[in-house]
C-alpha positions in Angstrom: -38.3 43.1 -58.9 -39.5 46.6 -60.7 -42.8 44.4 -61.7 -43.2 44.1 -58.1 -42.1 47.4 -56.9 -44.7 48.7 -59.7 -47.6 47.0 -58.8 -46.8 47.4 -55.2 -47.0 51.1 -55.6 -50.3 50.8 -58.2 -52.0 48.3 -55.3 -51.2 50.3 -52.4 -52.9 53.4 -53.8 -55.9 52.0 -55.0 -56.5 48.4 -54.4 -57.5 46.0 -51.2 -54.5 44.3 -49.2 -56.1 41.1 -50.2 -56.2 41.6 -53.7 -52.6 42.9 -53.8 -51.5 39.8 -52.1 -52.9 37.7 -54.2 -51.6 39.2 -57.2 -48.0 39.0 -55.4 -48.7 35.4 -55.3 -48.9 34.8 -59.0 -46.1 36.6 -59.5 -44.3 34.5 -57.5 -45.7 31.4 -58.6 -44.9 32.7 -62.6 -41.5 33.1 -61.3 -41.1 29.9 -59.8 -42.4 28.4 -63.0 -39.9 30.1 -64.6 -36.9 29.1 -62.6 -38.1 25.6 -61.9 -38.4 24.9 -65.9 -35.3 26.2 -66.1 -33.4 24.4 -62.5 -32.5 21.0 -64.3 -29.6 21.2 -66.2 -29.9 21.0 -70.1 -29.0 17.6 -71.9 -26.4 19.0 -74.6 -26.4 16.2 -77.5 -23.6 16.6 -79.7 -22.3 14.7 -82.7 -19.2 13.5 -81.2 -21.1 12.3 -78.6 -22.8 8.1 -78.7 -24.6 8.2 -75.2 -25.1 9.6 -72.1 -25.8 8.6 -68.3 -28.7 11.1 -67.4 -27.7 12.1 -63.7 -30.0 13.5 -61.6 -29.1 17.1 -62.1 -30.5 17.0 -65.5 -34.2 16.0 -64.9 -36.9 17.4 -62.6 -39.6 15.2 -61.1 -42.8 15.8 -59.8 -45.0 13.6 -57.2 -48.9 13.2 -58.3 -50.1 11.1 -55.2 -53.3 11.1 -56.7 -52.5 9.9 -60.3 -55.1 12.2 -62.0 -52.8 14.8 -63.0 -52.5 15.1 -67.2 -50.0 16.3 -69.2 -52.2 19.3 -69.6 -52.3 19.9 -66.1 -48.6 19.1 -65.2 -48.0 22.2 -67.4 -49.7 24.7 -65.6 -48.1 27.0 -63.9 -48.9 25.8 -59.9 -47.9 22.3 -61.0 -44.9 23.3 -63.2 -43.7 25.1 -59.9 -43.6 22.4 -58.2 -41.3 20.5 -60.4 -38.0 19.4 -58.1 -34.9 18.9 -59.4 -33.8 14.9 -59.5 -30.5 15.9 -57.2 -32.7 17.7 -54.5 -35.2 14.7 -54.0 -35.2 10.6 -53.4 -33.8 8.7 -56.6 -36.2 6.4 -56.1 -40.5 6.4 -55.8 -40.8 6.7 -52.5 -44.6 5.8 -52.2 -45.4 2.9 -54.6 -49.2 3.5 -56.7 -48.7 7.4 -57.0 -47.9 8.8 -60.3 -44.4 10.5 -61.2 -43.9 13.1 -63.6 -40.2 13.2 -65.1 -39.3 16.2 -67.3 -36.6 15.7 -69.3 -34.6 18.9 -71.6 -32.6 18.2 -74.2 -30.5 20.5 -76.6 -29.3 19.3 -79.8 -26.2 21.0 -81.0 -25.7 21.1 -84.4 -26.7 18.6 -87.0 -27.3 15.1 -85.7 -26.0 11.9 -88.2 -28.0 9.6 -85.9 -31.4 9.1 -83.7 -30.7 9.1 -80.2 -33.1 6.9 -78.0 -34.1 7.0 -74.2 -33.7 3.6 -72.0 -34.9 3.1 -68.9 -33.2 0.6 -66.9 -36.0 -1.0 -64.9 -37.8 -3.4 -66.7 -40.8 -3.5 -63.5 -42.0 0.0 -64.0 -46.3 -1.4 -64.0 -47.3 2.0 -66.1 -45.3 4.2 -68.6 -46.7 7.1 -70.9 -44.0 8.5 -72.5 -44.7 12.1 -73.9 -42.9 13.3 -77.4 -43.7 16.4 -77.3 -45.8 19.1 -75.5 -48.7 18.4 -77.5 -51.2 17.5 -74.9 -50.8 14.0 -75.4 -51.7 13.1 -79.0 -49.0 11.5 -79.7 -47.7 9.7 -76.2 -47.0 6.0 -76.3 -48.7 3.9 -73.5 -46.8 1.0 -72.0 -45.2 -0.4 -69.2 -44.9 -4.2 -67.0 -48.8 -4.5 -66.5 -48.9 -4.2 -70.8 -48.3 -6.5 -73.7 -44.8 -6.2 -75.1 -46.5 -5.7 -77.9 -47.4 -2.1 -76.3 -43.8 -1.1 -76.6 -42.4 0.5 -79.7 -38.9 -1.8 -80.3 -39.8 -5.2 -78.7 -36.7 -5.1 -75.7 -36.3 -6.1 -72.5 -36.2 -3.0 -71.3 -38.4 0.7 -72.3 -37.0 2.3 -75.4 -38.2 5.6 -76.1 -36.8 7.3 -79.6 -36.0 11.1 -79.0 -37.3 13.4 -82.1 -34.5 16.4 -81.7 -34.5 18.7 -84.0 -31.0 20.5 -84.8 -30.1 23.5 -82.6 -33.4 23.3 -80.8 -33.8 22.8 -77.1 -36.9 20.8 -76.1 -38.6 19.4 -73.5 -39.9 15.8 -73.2 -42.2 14.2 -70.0 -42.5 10.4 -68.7 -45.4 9.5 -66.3 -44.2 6.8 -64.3 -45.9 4.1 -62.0 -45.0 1.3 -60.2 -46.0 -1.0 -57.4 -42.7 -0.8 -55.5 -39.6 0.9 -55.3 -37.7 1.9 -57.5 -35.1 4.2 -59.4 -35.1 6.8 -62.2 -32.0 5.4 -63.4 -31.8 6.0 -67.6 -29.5 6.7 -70.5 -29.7 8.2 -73.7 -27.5 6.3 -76.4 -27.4 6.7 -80.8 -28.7 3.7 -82.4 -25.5 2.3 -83.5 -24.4 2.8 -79.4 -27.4 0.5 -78.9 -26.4 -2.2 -81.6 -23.3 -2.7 -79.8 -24.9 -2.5 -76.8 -27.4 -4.9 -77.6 -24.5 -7.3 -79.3 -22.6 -7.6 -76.1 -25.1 -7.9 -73.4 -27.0 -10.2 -75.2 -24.0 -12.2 -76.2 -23.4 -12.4 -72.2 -26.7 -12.9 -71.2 -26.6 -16.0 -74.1 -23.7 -17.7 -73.0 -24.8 -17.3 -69.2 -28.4 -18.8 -69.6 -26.2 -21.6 -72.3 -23.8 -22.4 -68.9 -26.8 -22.7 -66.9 -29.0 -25.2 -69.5 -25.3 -27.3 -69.2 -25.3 -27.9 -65.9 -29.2 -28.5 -65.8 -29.2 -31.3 -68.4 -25.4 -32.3 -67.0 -26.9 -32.9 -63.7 -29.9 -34.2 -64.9 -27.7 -37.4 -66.9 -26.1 -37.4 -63.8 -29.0 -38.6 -61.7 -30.6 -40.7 -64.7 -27.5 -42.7 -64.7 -26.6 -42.9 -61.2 -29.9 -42.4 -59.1 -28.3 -40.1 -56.6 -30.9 -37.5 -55.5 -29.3 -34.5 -55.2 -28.4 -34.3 -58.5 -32.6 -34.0 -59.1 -33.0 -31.4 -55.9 -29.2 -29.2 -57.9 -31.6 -29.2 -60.7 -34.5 -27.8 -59.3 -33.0 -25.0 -57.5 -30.7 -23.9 -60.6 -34.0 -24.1 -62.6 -35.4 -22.1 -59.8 -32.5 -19.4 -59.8 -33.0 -19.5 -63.8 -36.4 -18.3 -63.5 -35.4 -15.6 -61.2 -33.1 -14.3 -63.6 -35.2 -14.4 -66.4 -38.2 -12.6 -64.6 -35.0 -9.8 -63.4 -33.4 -9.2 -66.6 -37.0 -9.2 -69.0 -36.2 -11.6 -70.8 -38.6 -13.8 -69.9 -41.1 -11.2 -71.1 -39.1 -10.5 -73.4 -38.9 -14.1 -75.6 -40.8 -16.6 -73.3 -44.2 -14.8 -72.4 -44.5 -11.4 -73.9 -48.3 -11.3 -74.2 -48.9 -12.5 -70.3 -48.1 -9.4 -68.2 -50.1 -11.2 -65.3 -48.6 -14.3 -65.7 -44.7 -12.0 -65.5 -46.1 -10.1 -62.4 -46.5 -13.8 -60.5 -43.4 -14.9 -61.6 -41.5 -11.8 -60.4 -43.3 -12.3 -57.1 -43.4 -16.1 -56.8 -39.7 -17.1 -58.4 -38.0 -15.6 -54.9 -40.1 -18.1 -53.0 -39.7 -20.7 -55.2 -35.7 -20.6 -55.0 -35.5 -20.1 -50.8 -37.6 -23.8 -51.3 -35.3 -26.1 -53.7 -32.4 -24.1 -52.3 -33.1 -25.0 -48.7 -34.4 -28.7 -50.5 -31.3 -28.6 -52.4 -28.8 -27.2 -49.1 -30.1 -29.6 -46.5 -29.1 -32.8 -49.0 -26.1 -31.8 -49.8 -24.8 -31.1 -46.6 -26.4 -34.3 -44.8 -28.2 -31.7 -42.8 -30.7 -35.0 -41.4 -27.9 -37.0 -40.5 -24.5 -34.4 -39.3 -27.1 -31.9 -37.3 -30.2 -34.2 -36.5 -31.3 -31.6 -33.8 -31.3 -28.5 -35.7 -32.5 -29.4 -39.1 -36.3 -29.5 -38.0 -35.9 -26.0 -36.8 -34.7 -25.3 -40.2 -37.2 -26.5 -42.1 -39.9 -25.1 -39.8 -38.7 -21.8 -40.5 -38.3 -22.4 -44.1 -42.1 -23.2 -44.6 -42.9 -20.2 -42.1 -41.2 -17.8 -44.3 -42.8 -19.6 -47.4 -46.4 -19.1 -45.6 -45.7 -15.9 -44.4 -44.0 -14.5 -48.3 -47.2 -15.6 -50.0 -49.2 -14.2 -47.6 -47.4 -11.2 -48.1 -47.3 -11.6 -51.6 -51.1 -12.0 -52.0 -52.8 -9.8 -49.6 -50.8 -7.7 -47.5 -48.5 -6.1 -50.3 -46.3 -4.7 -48.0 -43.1 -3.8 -50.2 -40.6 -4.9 -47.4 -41.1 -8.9 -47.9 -37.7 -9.1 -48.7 -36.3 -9.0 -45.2 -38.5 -12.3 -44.4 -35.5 -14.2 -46.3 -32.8 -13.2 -44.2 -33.8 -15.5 -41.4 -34.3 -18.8 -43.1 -31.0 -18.3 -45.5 -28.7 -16.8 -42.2 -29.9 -20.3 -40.6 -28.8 -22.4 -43.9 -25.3 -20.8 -43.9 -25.3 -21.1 -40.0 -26.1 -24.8 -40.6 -23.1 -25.2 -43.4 -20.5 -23.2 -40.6 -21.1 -25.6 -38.4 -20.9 -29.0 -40.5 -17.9 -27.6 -41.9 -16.3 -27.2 -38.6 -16.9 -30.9 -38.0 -15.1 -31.7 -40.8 -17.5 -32.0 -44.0 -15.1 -30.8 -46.6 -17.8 -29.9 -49.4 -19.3 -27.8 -46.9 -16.9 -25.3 -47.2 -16.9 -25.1 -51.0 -20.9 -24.8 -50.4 -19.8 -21.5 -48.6 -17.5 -20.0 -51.1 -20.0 -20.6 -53.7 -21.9 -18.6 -52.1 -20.6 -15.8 -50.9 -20.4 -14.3 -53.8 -23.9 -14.3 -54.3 -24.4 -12.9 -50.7 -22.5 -9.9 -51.7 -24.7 -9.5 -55.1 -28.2 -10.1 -52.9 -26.8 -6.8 -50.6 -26.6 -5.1 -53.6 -30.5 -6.2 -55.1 -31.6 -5.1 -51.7 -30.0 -1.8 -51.7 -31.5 -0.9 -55.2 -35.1 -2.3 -53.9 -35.0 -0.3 -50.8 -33.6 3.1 -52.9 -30.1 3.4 -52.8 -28.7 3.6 -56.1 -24.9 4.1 -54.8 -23.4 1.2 -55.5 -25.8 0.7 -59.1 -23.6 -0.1 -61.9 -23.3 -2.2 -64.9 -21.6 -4.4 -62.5 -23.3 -4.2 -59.4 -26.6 -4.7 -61.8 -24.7 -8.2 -63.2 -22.8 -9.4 -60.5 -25.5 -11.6 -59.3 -24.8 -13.4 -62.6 -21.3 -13.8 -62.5 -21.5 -15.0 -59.1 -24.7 -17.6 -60.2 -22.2 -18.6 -62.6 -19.0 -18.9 -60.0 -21.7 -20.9 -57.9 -22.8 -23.3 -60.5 -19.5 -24.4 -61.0 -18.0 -24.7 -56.9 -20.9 -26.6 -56.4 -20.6 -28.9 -59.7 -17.0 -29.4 -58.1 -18.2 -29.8 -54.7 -20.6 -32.5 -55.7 -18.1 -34.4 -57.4 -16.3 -34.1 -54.4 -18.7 -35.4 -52.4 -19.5 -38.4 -54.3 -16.1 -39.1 -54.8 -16.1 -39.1 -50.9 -18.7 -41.7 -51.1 -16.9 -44.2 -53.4 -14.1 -43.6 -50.7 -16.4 -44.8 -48.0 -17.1 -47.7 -50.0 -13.7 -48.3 -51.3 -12.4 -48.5 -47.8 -15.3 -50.6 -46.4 -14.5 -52.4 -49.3 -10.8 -53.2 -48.4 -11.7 -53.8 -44.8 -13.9 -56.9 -45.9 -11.3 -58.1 -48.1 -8.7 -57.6 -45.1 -11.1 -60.0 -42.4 -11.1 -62.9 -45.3 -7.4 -62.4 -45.4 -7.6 -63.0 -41.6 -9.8 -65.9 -42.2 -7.6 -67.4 -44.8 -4.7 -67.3 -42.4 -6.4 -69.1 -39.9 -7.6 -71.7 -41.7 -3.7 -71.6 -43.0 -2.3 -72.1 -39.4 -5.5 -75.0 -38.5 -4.2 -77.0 -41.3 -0.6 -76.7 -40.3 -1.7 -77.1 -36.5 -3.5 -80.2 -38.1 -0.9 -81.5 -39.6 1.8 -81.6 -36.1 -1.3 -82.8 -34.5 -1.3 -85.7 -37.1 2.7 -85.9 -36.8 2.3 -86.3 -33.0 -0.1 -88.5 -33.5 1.6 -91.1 -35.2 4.7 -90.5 -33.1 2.5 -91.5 -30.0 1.1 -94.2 -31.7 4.6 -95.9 -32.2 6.3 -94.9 -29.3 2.6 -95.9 -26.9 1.2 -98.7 -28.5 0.1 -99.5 -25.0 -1.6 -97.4 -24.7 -4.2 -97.3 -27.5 -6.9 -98.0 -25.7 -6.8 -95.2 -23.5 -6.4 -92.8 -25.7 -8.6 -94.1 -28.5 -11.7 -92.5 -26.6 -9.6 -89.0 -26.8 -8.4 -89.2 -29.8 -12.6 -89.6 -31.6 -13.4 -86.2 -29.3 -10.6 -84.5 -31.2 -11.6 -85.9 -34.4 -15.3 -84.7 -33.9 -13.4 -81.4 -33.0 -11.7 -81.4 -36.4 -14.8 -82.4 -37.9 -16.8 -79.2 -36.9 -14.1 -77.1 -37.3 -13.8 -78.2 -41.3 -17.6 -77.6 -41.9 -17.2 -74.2 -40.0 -14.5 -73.8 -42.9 -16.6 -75.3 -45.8 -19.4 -72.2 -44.6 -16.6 -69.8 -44.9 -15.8 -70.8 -48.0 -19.4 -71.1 -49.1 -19.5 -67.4 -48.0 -16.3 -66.5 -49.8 -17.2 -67.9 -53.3 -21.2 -65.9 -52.5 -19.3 -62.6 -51.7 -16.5 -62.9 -54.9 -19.4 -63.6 -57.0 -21.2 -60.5 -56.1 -18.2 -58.7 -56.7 -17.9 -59.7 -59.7 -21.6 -59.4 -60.8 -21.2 -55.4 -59.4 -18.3 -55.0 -61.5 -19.8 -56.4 -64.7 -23.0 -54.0 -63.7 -20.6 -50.5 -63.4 -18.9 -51.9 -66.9 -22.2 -52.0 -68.4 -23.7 -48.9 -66.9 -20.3 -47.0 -68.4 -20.5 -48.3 -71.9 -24.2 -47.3 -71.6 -23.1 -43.8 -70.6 -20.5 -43.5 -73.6 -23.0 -45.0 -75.9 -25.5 -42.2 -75.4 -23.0 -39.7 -75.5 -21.8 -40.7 -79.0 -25.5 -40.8 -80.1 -25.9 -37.3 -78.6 -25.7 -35.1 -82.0 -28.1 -32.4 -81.4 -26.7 -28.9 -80.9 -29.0 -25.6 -80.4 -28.4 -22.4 -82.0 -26.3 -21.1 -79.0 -23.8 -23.9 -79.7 -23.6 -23.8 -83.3 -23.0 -20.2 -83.3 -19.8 -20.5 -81.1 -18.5 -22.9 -84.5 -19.8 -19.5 -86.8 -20.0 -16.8 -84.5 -20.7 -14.0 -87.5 -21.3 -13.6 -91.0 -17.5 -12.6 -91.4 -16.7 -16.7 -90.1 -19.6 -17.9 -92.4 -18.1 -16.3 -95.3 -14.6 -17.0 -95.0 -15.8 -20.8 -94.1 -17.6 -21.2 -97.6 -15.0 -19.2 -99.7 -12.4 -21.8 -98.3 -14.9 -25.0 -99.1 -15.9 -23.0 -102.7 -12.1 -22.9 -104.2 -10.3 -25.1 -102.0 -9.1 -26.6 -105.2 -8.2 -23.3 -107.3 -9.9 -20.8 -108.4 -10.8 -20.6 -112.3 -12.8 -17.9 -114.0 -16.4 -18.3 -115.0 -15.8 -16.5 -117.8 -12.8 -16.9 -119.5 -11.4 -19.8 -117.7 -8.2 -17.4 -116.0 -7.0 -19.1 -113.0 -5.2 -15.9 -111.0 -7.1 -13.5 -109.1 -6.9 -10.9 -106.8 -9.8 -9.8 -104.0 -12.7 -8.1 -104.9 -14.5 -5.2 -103.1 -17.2 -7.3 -101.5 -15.6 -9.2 -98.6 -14.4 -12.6 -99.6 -14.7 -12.1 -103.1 -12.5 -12.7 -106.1 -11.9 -10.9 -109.0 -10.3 -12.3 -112.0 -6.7 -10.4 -113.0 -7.8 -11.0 -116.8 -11.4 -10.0 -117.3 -11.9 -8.9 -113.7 -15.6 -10.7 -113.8 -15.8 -10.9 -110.2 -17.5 -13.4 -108.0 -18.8 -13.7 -104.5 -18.3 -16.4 -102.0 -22.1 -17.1 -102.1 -22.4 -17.1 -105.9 -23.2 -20.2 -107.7 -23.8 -21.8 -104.1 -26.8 -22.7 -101.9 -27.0 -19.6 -100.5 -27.6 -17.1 -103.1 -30.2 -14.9 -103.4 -30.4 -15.5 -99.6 -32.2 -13.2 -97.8 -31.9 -13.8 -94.2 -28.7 -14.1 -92.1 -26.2 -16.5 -93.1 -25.6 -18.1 -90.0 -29.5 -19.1 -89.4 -28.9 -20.3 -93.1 -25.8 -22.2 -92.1 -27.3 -23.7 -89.3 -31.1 -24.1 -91.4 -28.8 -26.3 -93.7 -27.4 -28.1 -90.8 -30.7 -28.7 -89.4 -32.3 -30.0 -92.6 -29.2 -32.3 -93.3 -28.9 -33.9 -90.1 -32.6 -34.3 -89.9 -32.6 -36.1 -93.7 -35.1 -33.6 -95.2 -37.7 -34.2 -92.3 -37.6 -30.7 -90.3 -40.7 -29.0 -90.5 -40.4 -25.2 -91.5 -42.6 -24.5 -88.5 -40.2 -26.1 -86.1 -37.2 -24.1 -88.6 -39.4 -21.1 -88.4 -39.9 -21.5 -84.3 -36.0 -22.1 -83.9 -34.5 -19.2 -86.6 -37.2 -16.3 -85.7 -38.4 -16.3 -89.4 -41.2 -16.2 -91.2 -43.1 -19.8 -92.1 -42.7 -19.3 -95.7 -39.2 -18.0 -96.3 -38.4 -21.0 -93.7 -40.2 -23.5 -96.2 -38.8 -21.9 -99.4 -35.6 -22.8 -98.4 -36.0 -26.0 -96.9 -37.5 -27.0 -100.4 -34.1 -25.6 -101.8 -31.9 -27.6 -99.1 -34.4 -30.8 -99.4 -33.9 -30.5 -103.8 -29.7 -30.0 -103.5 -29.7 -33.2 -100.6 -31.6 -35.3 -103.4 -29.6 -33.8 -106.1 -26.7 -34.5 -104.1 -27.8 -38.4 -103.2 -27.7 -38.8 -107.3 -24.6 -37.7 -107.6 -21.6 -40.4 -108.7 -19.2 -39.3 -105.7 -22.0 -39.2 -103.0 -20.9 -40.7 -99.7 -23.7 -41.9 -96.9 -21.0 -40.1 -94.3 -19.7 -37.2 -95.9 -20.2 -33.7 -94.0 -23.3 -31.2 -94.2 -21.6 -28.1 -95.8 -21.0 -30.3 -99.0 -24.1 -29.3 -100.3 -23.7 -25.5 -99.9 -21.7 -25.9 -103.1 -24.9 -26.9 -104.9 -24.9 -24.9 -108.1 -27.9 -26.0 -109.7 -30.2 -23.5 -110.9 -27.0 -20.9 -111.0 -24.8 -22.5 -113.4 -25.9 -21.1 -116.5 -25.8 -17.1 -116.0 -27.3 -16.0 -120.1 -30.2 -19.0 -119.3 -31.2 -17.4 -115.9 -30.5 -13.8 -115.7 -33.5 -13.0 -113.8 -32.0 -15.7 -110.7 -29.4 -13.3 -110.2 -28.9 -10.5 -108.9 -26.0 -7.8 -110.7 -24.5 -4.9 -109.8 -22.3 -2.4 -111.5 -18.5 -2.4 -110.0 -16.1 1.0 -110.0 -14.5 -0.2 -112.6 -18.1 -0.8 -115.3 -17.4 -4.6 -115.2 -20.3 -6.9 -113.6 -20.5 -8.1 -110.4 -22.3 -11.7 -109.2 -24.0 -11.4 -106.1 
């Protein structure tokens, strides 16, 4: 305020109005600068601290409509000013194709043990630069969805930026954002050791969800093989459908499946929505019996189906309108409707179709809430529920299926015993004709020994009612005939569902492959591994290697032993298969597996596809594996059906420690003894 006072004084006595207020201007604007650098709150990182949710009170953000603006400019003084704090504007990019500069300040407090890195949650940002400091640029990192992942420093499925704070120093760091719809600032700093464990559990739950959903894919898919029933198929298509939907959602489709197509990710993100309203209405309309329960309203159902479909991909391909969401609320309001109302007639598995559901109803009100800019109700679990309920969905409708079906062999079962009732029926009238016969007979010969008389007069009555008789037993030999045709069939049908079941069990038993997923819920972590081949190593006893001692104690290396006599100790991997190994021992474990149950024939590029490992550490040790299965073919006590893991005890090559120093790898222990690794 004296600055302005002074140079109000100094412009009133000698200067031009319009020169003095255009001087007051800059001042102004230098002040604004100033407080407008300084209006978002600071980012404190301390030690004690592993990550940290950045509200909107700690960043600023700045709209460049015309995406021209360059770091360089953005920190000029008339673009600085305008710099908004994040809790005084939208959360979310309002107007999709402009350019958003965030600007980010973060203080380190004292001396920092660990790197701290930058995540954004959205994985559909089309354009990030990512500024590391307030060189002009030299050093920014260019990415985003419209790039190769191979643009992005740490290959994940969402952006990682690593923060280079320097201790008891505040600095400032800028994003330039872009994207072709709406969407949030949402973010989180977090320590690398924060983001192992992160990455551990989510991708441990994102595993075993995509591992329930490849289940009930190839479950269903047997299903419909063996049986021939069609919506089994059309439950297939639309969980394949939902799969892809969730893989184009969470990145990992980018991620793993097509990381150097960004094109080919921006059509699935837009085409997987409108590939899942089609096999679910395909799928919806079967199960229910929509054709046959509702005859008049199913057409208008699928009319409005393919409308919505035309009028998405229009929408999708030209028009580009942002709001093409709200064209699904019609088509899957008129599928529910259409469920309501078979369930009120009755339909049991309808209603399980609607509590499947309506979990994910409540998890699509939450998508649409984040797409149009409400970030309320964002969470972790707001963010997941749509998988959990996928999940709770899969399941009800397995159920509900079986339910149906079961329903069906009711039907059949019933109609079944109501055929078997009308040739009980049948049985007991031909029961009573013969025993009507037989009094007829009895009178017969009464009359003809009490009338003789009058045998001539009745002898013309008496051939009518035996030409009555006589048509009556060949109607009965046709029943019969039928009878014998309709036990036979039975029987065939029985012999064919006997057959078809031993079939089924056959191919189950033959079923031995397992994928990665599987086998790592047998050894879930190196810890398991280890304790696994330590058991199978001295499940006998334990005797010394080098002086033959037989009592031990544990060593400091996890699962190790250490003799109490010469305390030589020893590793569980020592003198096995897998030492010297240096990749993860569960991709060894299951590499070994592989190999075995293959009998030597898995190529090291299928291993190295599979494990995530290089061709040639993949075919170095399926050399080593292929050598210890033929060693262990030689060998006197060799059995054709004996286990896998009895070759990880393969100690050839390893035996003799003074001939083959250089195969091993030694350490010095606390105490000065040696220690095999």
């Amino acid at each position: 305020m004296r600055l302005i006072s002074h140079n109000f004084s100094q412009f009133r006595s000698g200067c031009t109005t319009a020169l003095f207020l255009r001087t007051l201007l800059l001042v102004f604007l230098c002040n604004s600068s100033t407080f407008a650098a300084t209006g978002p709150d600071t980012l404190r990182v301390r030690p004690n601290l592993e990550e940290l949710f950045i509200e909107p009170r700690f960043y600023s953000v700045l709209e460049d409509p015309s995406a021209q603006l360059t770091l360089t400019d953005v920190q000029q003084p008339i673009h600085a000013a305008a710099f908004e704090r994040g809790d005084k504007v939208p959360t979310s990019m309002e107007h999709p194709g402009a350019a958003y500069w965030l600007r980010l300040v973060v203080r380190a407090e004292g001396s920092l043990a660990q790197h701290w890195y930058y995540e954004l949650f959205d994985s559909h940002l089309n354009d990030i630069t990512y500024f590391p400091a307030t060189d002009g640029g030299r050093n920014s990192i260019h990415t985003g969805a419209d790039q190769p992942l191979t643009s992005r420093r740490f290959p994940y499925k969402n952006f990682l930026f690593r923060l280079s704070l320097e201790p008891n120093q505040t600095q400032v760091f800028y994003l330039r954002l872009r994207s072709n719809s709406k969407t949030s600032f949402l973010s989180r700093l977090r320590t690398e050791q924060m983001l192992a464990e992160h990455f551990q559990a989510e991708y441990g739950l994102l595993g075993g969800f995509y591992g329930i959903l490849l289940i009930m894919v190839i479950y269903n898919l047997c299903l419909y093989v063996f049986i021939g029933e069609q919506t089994y198929l059309r439950y297939v298509l639309y969980v394949l459908s939902s799969s892809l939907i969730f893989l184009s959602e969470d990145g990992l489709g980018f991620q793993y499946l097509w990381p150097d197509y960004p094109t080919l990710n921006q059509i699935i993100i837009a085409g997987s929505p409108i590939l899942l309203l089609l096999t679910f209405s395909y799928y919806a309309r079967q199960f229910l019996d929509a054709p046959q329960r509702l005859p008049h309203y199913d057409p208008w159902v699928r009319a409005v189906v393919l409308l919505s479909v035309a009028a998405l991909l229009l929408d999708a391909i030209w028009l580009n309108s942002g709001w093409g969401f709200w064209l699904y609320l019609l088509p899957y309001s008129m599928i529910y409707y259409l469920a309501i109302r078979i369930w009120q007639r009755g339909f049991r598995p309808a209603g399980y179709f609607l509590l499947a559901h309506a979990m994910v109803a409540v998890s699509v009100g939450f998508l649409i809430l984040r797409k149009i800019g409400i970030d309320t109700f964002t969470n972790t679990a707001t963010v997941y529920s749509m998988n959990a309920a996928f999940v709770v969905e899969v399941v009800v409708l397995s159920y509900a299926l079986g339910e149906k079906i079961k329903g069906i062999k009711d039907l059949t079962i019933r109609a079944q015993e109501k055929v078997v009732k009308q040739l009980r029926k049948k049985h007991l009238a031909q029961d009573r004709l013969v025993e009507q016969l037989k009094r007829n007979q009895e009178l017969k010969d009464q009359l003809n020994t009490e009338l003789e008389s009058l045998v001539a007069l009745r002898t013309e009555e008496l051939r009518r009612q035996s030409d009555t008789i006589s048509a009556q037993n060949r109607e009965l030999l046709q029943a019969n005939g039928l009878l014998a045709l309709q036990s036979a069939a039975i029987e065939k049908l029985n012999t064919d569902l006997q057959r078809d079941l031993q079939e089924a069990k056959t191919a189950r038993v033959l079923s031995k492959e397992v994928n990665f997923g599987e086998f790592s819920q047998i050894y879930p972590d190196k810890e398991a591994c280890l304790t696994y081949l330590a058991n199978l190593k001295w499940a006998d006893t334990f005797q010394c290697r080098k002086c033959g001692h037989e009592k031990y104690c544990d060593g400091r290396e996890p699962h190790s032993r250490r003799c109490t006599r010469c305390r030589y100790v020893e590793s569980a991997t020592a003198y096995t298969l897998l030492q010297k190994c240096k990749f993860s021992i569960i991709k060894a474990f299951y590499a070994v597996f592989l190999i075995y149950t293959h009998k030597g024939s898995y190529t090291s590029q299928e291993l190295s596809r599979v494990l995530d490992l290089r061709q040639g550490t993949c075919w170095s040790f399926s050399q080593k594996v292929t050598e210890a299965m033929r060693r262990r073919r030689q060998a006197p006590d060799f059995d054709d059906n004996e286990d896998w893991t009895h070759i990880l005890l393969d100690a050839t090559g390893f035996a003799e420690e003074e001939g083959i120093e250089a195969d091993k790898s030694v350490v010095a222990s606390s105490s000065g003894k040696k220690v095999v690794l």
